[in-house]
C-alpha positions in Angstrom: 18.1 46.1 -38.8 18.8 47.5 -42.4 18.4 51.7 -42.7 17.7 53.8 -45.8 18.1 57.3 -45.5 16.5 59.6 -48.1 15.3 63.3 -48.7 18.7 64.8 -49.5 19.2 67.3 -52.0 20.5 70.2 -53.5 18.8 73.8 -51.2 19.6 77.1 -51.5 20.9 78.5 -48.0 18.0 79.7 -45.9 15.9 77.2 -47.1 14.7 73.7 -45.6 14.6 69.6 -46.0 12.9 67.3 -44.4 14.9 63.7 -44.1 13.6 60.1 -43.3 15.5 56.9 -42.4 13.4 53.5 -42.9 14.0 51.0 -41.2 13.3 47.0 -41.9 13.4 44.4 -39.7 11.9 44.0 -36.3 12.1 45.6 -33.2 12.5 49.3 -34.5 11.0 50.5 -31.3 13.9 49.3 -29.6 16.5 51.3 -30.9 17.3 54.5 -30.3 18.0 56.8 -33.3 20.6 59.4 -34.4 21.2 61.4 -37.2 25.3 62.4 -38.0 26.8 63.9 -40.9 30.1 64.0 -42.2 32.1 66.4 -45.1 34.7 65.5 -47.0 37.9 65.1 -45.2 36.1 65.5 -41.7 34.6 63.3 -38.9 31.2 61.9 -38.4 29.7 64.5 -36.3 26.5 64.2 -34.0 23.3 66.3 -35.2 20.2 65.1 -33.6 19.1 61.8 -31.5 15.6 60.6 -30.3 15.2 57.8 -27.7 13.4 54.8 -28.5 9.6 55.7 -27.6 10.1 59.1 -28.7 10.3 61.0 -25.5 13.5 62.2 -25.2 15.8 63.9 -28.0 19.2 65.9 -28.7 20.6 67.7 -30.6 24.5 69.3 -31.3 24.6 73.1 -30.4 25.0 74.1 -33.8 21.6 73.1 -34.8 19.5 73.4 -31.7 16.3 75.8 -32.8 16.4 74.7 -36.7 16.5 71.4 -36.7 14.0 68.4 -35.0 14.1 64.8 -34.9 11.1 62.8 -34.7 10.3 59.0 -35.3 7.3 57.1 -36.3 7.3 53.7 -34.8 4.2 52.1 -36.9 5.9 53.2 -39.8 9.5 52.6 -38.7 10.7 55.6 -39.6 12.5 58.5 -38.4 12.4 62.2 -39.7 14.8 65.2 -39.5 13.2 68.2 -40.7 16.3 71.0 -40.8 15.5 75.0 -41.5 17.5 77.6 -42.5 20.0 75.4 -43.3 23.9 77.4 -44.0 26.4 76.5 -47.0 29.0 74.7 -44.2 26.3 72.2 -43.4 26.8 70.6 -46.8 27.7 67.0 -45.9 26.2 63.4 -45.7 24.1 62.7 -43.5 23.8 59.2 -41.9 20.7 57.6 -39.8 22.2 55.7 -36.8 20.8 52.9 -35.0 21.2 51.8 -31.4 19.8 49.1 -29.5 18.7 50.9 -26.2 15.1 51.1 -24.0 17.2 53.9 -22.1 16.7 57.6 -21.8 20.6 58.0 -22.9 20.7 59.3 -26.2 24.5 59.3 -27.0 26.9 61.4 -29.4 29.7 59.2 -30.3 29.4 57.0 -33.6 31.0 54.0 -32.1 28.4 53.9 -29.8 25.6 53.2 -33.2 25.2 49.6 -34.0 23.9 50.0 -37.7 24.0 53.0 -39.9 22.3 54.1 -43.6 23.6 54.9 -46.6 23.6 58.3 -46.3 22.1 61.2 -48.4 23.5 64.3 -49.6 22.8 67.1 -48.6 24.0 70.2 -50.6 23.6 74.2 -49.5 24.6 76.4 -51.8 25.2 80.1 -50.9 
């Protein structure tokens, strides 16, 4: 499966984007989704997951109550709308990929079989 990630941008802090990862290829409803980013000089950190029907999601601590995950499997797409977004959240954020028809949505990278390009994703203060 190939991924695109788009929606990134330039926000003023406070204020709100909405991201999308499309997918191509079959099978998209097979894969469990996850969305990381990562700043210069830092790790790939976990932000939000969704399991491969939709049911179940996850996100990090740090963005639980601003942030949501959700997927659209006839369009094979996946959405992160974040809100009241903060200046240190500036980073690239990456659409992961994992095959899985579990409930386990996981955390680690390594654990993602294909990844985006990443967008950008800029807060200014």
């Amino acid at each position: 499966v190939q991924l695109q990630a788009s929606g990134g941008g330039l926000v003023q802090a406070g204020g709100s984007l909405r991201l999308s990862c499309a997918a191509s290829g079959r099978a998209f409803s097979t894969y469990a989704m996850g969305w990381f980013r990562q700043a210069p000089g830092k790790e790939r950190e976990f932000v939000a997951g969704i399991t491969w029907g939709g049911a179940n999601t996850r996100y990090a601590d740090s963005v639980k109550g601003r942030f949501t995950i959700s997927r659209d499997n006839a369009k094979n797409t996946v959405y992160l709308q974040m809100n009241s977004l903060k200046p240190e959240e500036t980073a690239g954020y990456y659409c992961g990929a994992r095959r899985s028809r579990d409930r386990t949505i996981t955390i680690a990278a390594s654990t993602y079989d294909y990844w985006g390009q990443g967008t950008l994703v800029t807060v200014s203060s």
